[in-house]
GUTOR-944596 format. One record per residue (C-alpha): y, z, x negated; residue in one letter. Coordinates in Angstrom, 2 decimals, always signed. Layout:
<site><py>Y</py><pz>Z</pz><px>X</px><residu>A</residu></site>
...
END
This chain:
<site><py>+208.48</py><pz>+132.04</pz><px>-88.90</px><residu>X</residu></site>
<site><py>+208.61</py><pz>+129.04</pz><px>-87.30</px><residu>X</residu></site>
<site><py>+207.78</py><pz>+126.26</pz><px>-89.87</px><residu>X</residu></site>
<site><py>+208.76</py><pz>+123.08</pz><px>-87.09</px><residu>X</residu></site>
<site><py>+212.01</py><pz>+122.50</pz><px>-88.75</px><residu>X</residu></site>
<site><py>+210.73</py><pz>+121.77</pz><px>-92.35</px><residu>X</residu></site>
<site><py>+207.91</py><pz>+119.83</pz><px>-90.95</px><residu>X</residu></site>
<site><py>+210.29</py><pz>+117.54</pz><px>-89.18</px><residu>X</residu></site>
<site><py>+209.13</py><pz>+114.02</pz><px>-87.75</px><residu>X</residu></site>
<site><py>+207.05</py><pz>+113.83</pz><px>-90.81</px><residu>X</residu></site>
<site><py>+203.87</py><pz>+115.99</pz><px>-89.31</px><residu>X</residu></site>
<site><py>+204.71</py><pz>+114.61</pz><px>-85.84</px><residu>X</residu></site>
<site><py>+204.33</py><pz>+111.30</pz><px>-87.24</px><residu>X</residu></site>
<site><py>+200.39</py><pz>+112.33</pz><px>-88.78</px><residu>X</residu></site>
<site><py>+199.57</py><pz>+114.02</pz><px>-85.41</px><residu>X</residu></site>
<site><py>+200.46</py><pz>+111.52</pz><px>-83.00</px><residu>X</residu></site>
<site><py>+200.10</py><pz>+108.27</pz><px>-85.18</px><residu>X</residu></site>
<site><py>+196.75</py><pz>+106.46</pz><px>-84.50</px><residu>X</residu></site>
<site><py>+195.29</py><pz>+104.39</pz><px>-86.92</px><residu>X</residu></site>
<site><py>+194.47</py><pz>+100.75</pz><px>-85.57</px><residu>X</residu></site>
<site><py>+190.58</py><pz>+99.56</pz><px>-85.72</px><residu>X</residu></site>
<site><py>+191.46</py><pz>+96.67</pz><px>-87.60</px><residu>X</residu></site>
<site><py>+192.94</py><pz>+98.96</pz><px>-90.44</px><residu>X</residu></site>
<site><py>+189.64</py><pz>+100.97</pz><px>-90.28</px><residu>X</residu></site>
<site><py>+187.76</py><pz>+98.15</pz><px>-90.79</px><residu>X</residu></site>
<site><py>+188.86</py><pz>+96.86</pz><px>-93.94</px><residu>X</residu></site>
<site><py>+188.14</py><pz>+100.28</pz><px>-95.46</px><residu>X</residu></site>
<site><py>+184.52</py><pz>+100.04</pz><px>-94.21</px><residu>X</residu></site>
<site><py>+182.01</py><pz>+100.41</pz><px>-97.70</px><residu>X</residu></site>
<site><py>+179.05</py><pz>+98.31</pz><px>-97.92</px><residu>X</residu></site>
<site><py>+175.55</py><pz>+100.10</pz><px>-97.67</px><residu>X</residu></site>
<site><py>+173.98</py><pz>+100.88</pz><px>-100.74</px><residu>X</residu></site>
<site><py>+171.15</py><pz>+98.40</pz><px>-101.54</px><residu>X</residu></site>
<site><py>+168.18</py><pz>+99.06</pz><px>-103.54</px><residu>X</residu></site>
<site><py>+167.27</py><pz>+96.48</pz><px>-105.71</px><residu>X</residu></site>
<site><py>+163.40</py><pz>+94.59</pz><px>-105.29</px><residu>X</residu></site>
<site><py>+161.59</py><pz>+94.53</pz><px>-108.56</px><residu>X</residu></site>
<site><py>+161.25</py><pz>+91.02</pz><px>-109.14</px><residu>X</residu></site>
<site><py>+157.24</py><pz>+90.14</pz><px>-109.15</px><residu>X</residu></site>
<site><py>+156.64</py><pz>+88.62</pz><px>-112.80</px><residu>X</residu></site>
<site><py>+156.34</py><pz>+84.75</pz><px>-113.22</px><residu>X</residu></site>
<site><py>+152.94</py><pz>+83.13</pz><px>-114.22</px><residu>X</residu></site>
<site><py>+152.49</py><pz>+82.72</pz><px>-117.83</px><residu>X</residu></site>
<site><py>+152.21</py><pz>+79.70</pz><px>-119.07</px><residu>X</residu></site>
<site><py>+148.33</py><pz>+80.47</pz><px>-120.35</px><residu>X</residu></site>
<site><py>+145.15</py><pz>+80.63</pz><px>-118.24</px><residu>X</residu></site>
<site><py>+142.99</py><pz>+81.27</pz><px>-120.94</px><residu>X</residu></site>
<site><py>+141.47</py><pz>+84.83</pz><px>-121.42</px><residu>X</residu></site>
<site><py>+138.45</py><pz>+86.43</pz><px>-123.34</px><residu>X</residu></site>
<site><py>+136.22</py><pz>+85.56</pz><px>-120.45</px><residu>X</residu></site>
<site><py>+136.99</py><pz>+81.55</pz><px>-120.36</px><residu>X</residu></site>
<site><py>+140.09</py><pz>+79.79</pz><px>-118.83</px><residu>X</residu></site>
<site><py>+140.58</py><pz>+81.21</pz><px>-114.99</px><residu>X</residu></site>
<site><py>+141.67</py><pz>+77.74</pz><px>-113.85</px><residu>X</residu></site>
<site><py>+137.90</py><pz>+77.27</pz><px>-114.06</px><residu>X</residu></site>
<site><py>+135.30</py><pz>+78.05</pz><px>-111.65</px><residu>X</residu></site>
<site><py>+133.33</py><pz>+79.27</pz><px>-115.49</px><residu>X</residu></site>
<site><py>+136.03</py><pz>+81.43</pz><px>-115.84</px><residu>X</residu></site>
<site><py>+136.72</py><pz>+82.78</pz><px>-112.96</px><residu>X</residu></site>
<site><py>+132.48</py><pz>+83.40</pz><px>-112.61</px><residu>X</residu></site>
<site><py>+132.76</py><pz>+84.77</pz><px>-116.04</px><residu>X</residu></site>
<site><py>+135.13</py><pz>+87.33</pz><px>-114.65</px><residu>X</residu></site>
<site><py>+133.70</py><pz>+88.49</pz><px>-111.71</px><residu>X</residu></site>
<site><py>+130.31</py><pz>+88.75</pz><px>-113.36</px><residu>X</residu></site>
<site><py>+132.21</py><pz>+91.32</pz><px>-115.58</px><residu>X</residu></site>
<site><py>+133.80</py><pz>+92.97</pz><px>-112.49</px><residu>X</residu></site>
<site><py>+130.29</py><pz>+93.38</pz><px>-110.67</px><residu>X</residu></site>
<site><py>+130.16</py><pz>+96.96</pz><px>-111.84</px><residu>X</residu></site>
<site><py>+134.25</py><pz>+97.92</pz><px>-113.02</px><residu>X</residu></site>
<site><py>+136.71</py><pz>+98.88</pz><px>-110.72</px><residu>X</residu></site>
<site><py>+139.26</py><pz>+97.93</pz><px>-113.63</px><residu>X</residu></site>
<site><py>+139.34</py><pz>+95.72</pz><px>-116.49</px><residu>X</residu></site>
<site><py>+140.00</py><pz>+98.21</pz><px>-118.80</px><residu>X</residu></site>
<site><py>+139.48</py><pz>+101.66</pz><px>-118.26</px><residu>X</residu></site>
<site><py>+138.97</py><pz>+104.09</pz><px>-115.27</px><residu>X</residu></site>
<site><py>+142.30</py><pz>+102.89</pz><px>-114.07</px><residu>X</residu></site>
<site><py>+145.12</py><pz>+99.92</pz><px>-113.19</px><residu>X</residu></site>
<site><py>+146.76</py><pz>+99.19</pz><px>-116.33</px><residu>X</residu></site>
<site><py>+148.80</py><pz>+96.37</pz><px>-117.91</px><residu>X</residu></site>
<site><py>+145.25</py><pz>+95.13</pz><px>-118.94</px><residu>X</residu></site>
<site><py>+144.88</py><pz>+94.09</pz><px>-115.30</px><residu>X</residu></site>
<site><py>+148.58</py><pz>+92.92</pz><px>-114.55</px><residu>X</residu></site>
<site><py>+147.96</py><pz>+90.61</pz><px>-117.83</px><residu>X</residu></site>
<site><py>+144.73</py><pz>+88.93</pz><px>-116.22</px><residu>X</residu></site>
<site><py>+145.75</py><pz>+89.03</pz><px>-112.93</px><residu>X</residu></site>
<site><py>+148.67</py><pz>+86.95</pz><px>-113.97</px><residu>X</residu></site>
<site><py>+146.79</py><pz>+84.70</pz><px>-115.83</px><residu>X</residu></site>
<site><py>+144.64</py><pz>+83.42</pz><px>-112.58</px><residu>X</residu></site>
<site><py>+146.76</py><pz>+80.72</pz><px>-111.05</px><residu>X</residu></site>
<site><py>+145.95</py><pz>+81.26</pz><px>-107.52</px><residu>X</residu></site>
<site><py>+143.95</py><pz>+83.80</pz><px>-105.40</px><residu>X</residu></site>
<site><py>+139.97</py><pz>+83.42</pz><px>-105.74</px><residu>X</residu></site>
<site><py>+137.46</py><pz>+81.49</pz><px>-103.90</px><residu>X</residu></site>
<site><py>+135.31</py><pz>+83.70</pz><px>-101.26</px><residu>X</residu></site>
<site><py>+132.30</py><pz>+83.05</pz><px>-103.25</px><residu>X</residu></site>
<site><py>+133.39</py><pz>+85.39</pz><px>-106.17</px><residu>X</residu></site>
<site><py>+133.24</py><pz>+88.83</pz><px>-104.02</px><residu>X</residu></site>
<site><py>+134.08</py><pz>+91.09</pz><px>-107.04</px><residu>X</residu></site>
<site><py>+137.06</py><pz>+88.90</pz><px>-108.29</px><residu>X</residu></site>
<site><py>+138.48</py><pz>+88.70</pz><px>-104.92</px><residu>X</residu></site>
<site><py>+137.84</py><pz>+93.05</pz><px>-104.94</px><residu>X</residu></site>
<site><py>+139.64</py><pz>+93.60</pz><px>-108.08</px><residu>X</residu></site>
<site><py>+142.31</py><pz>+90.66</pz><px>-107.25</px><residu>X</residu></site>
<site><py>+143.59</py><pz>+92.14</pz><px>-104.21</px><residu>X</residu></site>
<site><py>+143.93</py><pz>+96.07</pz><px>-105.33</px><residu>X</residu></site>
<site><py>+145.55</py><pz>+94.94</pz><px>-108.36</px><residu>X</residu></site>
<site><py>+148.07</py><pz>+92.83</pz><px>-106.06</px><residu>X</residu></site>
<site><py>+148.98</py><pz>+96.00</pz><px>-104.40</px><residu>X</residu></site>
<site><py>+150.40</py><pz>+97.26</pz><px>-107.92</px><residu>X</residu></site>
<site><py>+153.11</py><pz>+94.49</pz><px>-108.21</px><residu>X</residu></site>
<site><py>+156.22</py><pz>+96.18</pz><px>-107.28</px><residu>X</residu></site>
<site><py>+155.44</py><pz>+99.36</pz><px>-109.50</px><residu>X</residu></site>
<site><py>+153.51</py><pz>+97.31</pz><px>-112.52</px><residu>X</residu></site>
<site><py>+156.09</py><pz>+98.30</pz><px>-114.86</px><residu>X</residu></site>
<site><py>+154.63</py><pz>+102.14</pz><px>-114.61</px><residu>X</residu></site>
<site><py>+150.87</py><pz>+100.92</pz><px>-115.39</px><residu>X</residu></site>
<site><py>+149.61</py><pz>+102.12</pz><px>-118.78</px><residu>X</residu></site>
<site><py>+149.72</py><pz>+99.50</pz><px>-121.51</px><residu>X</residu></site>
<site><py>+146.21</py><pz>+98.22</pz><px>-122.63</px><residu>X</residu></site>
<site><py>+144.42</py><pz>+98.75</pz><px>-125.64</px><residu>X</residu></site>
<site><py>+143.24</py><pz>+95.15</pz><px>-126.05</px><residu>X</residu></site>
<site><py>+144.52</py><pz>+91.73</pz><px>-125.66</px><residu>X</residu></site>
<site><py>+142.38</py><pz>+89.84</pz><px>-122.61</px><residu>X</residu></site>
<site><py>+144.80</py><pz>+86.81</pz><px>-122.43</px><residu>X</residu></site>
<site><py>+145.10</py><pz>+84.25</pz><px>-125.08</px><residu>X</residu></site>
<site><py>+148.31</py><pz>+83.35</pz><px>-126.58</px><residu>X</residu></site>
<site><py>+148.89</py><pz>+79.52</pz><px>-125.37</px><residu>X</residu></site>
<site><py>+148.32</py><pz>+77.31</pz><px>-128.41</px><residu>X</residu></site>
<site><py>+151.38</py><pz>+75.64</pz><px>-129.77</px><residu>X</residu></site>
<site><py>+152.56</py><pz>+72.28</pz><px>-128.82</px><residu>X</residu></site>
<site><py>+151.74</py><pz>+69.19</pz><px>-130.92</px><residu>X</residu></site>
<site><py>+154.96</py><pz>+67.51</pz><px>-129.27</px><residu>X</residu></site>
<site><py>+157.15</py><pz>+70.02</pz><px>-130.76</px><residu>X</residu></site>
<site><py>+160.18</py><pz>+68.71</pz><px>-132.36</px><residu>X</residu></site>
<site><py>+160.35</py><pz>+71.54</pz><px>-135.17</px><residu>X</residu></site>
<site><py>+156.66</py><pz>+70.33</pz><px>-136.26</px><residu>X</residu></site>
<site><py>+157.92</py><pz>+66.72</pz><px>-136.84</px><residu>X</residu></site>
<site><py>+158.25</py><pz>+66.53</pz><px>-140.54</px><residu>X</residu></site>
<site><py>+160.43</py><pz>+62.92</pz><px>-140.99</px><residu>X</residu></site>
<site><py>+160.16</py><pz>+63.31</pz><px>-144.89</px><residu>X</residu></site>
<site><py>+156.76</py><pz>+64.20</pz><px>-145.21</px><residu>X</residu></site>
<site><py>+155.44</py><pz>+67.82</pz><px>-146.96</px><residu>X</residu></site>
<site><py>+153.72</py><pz>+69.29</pz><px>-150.09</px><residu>X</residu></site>
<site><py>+151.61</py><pz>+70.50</pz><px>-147.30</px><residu>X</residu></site>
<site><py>+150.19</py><pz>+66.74</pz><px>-145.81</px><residu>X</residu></site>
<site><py>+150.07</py><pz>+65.20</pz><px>-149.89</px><residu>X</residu></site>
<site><py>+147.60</py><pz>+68.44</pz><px>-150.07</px><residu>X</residu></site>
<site><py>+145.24</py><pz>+67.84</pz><px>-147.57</px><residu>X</residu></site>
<site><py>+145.22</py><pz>+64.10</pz><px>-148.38</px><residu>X</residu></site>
<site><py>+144.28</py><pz>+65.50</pz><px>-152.08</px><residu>X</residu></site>
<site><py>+141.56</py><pz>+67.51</pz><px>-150.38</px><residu>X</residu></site>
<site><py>+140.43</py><pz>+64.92</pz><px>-148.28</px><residu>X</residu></site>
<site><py>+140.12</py><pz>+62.50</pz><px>-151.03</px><residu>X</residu></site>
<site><py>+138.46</py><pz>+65.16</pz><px>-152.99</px><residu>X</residu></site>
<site><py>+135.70</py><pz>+65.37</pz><px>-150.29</px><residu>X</residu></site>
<site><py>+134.88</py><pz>+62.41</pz><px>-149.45</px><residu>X</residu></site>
<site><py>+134.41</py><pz>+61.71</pz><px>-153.54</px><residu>X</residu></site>
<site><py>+132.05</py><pz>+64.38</pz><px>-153.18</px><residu>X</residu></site>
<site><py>+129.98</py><pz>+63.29</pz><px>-149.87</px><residu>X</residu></site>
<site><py>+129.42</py><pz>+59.59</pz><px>-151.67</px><residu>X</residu></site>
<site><py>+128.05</py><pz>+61.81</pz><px>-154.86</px><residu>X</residu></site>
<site><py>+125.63</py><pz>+63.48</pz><px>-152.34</px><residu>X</residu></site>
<site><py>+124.56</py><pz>+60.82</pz><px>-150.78</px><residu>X</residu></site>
<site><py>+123.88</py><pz>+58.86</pz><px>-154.04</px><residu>X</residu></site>
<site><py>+121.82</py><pz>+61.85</pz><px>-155.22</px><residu>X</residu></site>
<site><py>+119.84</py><pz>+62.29</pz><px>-151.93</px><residu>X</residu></site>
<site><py>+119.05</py><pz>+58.51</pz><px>-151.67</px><residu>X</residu></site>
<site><py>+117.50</py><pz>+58.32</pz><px>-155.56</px><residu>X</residu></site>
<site><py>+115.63</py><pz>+61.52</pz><px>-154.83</px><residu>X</residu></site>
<site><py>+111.94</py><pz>+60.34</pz><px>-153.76</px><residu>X</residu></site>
<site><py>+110.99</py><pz>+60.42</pz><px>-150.32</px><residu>X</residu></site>
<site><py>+108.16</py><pz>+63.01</pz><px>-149.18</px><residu>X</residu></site>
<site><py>+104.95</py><pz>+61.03</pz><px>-148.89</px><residu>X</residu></site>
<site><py>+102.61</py><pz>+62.18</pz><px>-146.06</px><residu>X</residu></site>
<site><py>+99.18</py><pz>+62.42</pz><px>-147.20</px><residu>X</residu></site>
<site><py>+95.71</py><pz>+63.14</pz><px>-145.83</px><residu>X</residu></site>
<site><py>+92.25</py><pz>+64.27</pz><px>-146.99</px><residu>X</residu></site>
<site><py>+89.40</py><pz>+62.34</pz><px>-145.75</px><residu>X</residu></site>
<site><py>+85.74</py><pz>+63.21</pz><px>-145.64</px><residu>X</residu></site>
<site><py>+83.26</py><pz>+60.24</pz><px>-144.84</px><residu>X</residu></site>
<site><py>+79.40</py><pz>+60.63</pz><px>-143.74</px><residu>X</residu></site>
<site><py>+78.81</py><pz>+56.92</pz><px>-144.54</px><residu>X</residu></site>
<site><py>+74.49</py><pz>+56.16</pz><px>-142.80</px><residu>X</residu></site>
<site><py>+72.50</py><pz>+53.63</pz><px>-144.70</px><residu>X</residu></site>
<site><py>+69.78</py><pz>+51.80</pz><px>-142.34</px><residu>X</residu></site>
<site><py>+66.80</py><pz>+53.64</pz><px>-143.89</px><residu>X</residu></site>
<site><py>+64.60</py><pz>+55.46</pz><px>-146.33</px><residu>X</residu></site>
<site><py>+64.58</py><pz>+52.29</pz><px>-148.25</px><residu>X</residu></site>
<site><py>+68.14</py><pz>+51.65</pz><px>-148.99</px><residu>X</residu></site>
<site><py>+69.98</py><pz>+51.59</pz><px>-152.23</px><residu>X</residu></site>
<site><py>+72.08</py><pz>+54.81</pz><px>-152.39</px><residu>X</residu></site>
<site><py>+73.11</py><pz>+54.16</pz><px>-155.69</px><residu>X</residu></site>
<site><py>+74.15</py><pz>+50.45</pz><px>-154.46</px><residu>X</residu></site>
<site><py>+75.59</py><pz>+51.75</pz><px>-151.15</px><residu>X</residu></site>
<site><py>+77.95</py><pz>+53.65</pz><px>-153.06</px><residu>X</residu></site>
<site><py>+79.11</py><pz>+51.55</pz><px>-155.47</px><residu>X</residu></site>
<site><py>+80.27</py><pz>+49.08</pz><px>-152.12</px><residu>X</residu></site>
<site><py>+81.97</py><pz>+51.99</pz><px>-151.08</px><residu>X</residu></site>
<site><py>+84.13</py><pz>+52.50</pz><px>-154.37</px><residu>X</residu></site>
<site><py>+84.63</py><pz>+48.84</pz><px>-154.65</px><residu>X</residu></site>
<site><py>+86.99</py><pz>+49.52</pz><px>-151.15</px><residu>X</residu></site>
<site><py>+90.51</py><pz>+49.40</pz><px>-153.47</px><residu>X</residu></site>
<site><py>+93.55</py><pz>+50.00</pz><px>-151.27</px><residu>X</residu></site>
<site><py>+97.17</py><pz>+50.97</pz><px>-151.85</px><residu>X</residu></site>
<site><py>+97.72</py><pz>+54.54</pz><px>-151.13</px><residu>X</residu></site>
<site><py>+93.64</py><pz>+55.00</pz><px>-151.37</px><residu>X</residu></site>
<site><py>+92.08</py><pz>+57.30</pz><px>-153.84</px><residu>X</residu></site>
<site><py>+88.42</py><pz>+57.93</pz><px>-153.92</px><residu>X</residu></site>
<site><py>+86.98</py><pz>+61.96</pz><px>-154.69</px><residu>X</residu></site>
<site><py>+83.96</py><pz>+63.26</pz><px>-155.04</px><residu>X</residu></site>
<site><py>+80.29</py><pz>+62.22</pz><px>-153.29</px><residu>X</residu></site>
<site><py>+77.09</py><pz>+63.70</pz><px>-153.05</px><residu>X</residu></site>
<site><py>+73.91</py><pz>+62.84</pz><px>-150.90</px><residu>X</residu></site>
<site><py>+73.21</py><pz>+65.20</pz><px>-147.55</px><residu>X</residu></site>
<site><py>+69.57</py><pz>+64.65</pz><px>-146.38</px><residu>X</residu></site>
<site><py>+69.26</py><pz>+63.84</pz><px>-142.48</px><residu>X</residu></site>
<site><py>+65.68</py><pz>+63.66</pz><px>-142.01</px><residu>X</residu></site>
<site><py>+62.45</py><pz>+61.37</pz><px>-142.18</px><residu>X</residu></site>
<site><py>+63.25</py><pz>+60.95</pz><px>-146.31</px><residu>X</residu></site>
<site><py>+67.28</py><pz>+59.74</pz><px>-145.15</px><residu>X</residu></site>
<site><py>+69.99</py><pz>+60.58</pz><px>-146.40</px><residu>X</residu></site>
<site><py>+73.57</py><pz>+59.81</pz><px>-145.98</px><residu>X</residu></site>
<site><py>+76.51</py><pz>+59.54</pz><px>-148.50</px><residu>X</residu></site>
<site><py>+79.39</py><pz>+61.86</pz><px>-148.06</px><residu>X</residu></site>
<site><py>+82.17</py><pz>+60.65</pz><px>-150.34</px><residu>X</residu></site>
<site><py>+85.68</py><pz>+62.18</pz><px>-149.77</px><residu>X</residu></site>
<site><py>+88.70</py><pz>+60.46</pz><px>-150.67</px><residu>X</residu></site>
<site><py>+92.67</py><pz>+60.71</pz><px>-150.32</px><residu>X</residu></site>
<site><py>+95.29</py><pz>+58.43</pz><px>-148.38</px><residu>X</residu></site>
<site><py>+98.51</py><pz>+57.90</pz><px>-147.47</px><residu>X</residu></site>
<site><py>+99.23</py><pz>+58.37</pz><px>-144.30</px><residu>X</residu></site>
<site><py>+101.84</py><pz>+54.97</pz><px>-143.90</px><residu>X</residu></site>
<site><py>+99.06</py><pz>+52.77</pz><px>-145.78</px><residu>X</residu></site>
<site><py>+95.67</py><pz>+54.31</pz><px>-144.95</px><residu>X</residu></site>
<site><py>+94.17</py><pz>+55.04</pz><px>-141.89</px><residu>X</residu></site>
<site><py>+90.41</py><pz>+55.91</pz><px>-141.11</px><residu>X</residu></site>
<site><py>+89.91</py><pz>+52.63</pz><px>-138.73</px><residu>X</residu></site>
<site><py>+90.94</py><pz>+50.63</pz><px>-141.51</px><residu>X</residu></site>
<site><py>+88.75</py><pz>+52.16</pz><px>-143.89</px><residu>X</residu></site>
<site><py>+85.30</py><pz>+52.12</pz><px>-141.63</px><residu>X</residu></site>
<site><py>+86.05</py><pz>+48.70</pz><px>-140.90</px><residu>X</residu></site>
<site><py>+86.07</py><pz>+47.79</pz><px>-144.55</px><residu>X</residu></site>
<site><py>+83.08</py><pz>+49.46</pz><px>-145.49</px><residu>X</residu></site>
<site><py>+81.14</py><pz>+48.50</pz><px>-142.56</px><residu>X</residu></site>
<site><py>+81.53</py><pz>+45.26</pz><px>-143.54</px><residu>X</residu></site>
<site><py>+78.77</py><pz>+45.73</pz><px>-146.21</px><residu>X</residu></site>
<site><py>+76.18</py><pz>+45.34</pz><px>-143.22</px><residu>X</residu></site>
<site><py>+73.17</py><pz>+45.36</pz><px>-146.10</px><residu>X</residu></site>
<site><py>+73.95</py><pz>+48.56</pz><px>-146.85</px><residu>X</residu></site>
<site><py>+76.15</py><pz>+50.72</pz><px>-144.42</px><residu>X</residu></site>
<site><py>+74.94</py><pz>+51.22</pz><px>-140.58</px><residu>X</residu></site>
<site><py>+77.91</py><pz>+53.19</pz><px>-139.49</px><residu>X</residu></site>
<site><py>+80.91</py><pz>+55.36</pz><px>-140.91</px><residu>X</residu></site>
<site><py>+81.97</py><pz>+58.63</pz><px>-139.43</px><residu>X</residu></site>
<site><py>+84.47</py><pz>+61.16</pz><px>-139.91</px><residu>X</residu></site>
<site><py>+83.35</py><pz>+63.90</pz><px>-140.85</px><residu>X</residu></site>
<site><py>+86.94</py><pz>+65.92</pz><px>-142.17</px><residu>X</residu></site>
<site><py>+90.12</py><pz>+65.03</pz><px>-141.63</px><residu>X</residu></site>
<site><py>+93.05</py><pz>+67.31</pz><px>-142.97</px><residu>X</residu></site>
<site><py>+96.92</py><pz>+66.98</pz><px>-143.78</px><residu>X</residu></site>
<site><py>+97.98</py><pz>+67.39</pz><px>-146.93</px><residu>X</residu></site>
END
């Protein structure tokens, strides 16, 4: 059956017609793109559990800790990493070898961070809040600021009252015991007399103990007398020049003890 004459100029038309390049072109589709995972900004912290990383403390801090980890947390990459690698505002110096390790493998993870496991603890700091902040302005004043003025009033009340109470409280006095081998110039000499010069030495702070007679030798003997000063009024030059100045009685005065008390 021949099928020409229902065709008509219609199919000749589609078989012979040629379709201009110009027409072709405009029905052209654009190639499919596949969109770049944008690399996170910054944040707008540098401070992190091992010191601020725009520090060469921190930054030490950090690659002391890296010395022996492949990772900050874990056996592998995780968000742990991304978080601290973010936090260091520009690559590392040469000197910190381990830093500059751990910086550049973690780099490598950028375009696929969003697949790293999410850390079990918090190595960056929140950034502390700004003082300029408009919402913090209070134009009216708060129960908040007549509070701490209360409380501030309230201590310093209570600091005067301590410092009243420590400054009527005695001071510590430093004190010493004293033990004197005080030589008369012979056999001959007055012990009795000898010591009664030595008692007759009154001082403020001095206080004079027990005495007894040690024998030396050849029939002499030599008073040991103890006694107790203090330490700001007293001292043992003062005292052997005052009783060497009995010259009938007293050859020389030594130190024979001398303890804190």
């Amino acid at each position: 059956m021949d099928i020409e004459p229902f065709l008509g100029r219609t199919a000749e038309a589609l078989l012979t017609h040629d379709v201009p390049m110009q027409e072709t072109a405009k029905h052209q589709f654009p190639a499919r793109r596949h969109p770049q995972p944008a690399l996170p900004s910054r944040p707008p912290t540098t401070k992190t559990v091992f010191g601020d990383m725009s520090s060469q403390a921190g930054l030490k801090a950090l690659d002391e800790f890296l010395a022996d980890r492949s990772y900050i947390e874990g056996f592998t990459a995780s968000q742990a990493d991304a978080a601290v690698f973010d936090a260091i505002p520009s690559p590392p110096p040469q000197a910190f070898v381990h830093l500059r390790r751990w910086y550049s493998h973690i780099k490598s993870f950028q375009t696929e961070r969003a697949l790293l496991p999410s850390a079990k603890s918090e190595f960056v700091l929140p950034p502390a809040p700004s003082a300029s902040s408009e919402d913090d302005i209070d134009l009216f004043g708060s129960d908040d600021e007549e509070e701490s003025a209360e409380a501030a009033r309230i201590r310093e009340q209570r600091l005067a009252a301590y410092a009243a109470k420590k400054s009527k409280k005695p001071a510590l006095v430093a004190k010493s015991s004293i033990l004197l081998d005080v030589k008369p110039w012979d056999d001959e000499t007055d012990m009795a007399k000898l010591e009664e010069c030595v008692r007759s030495v009154a001082m403020e702070g001095l206080l004079w103990g027990r005495s007894k007679l040690v024998p030396v030798g050849y029939g002499i003997k030599k008073l040991q007398i103890g006694c107790v000063v203090e330490d700001d009024k007293v001292g043992t030059d003062l005292l052997e020049e005052a009783i060497t100045a009995f010259q009938e009685y007293v050859q020389s005065v030594d130190v024979a003890a001398f303890n804190k008390i």
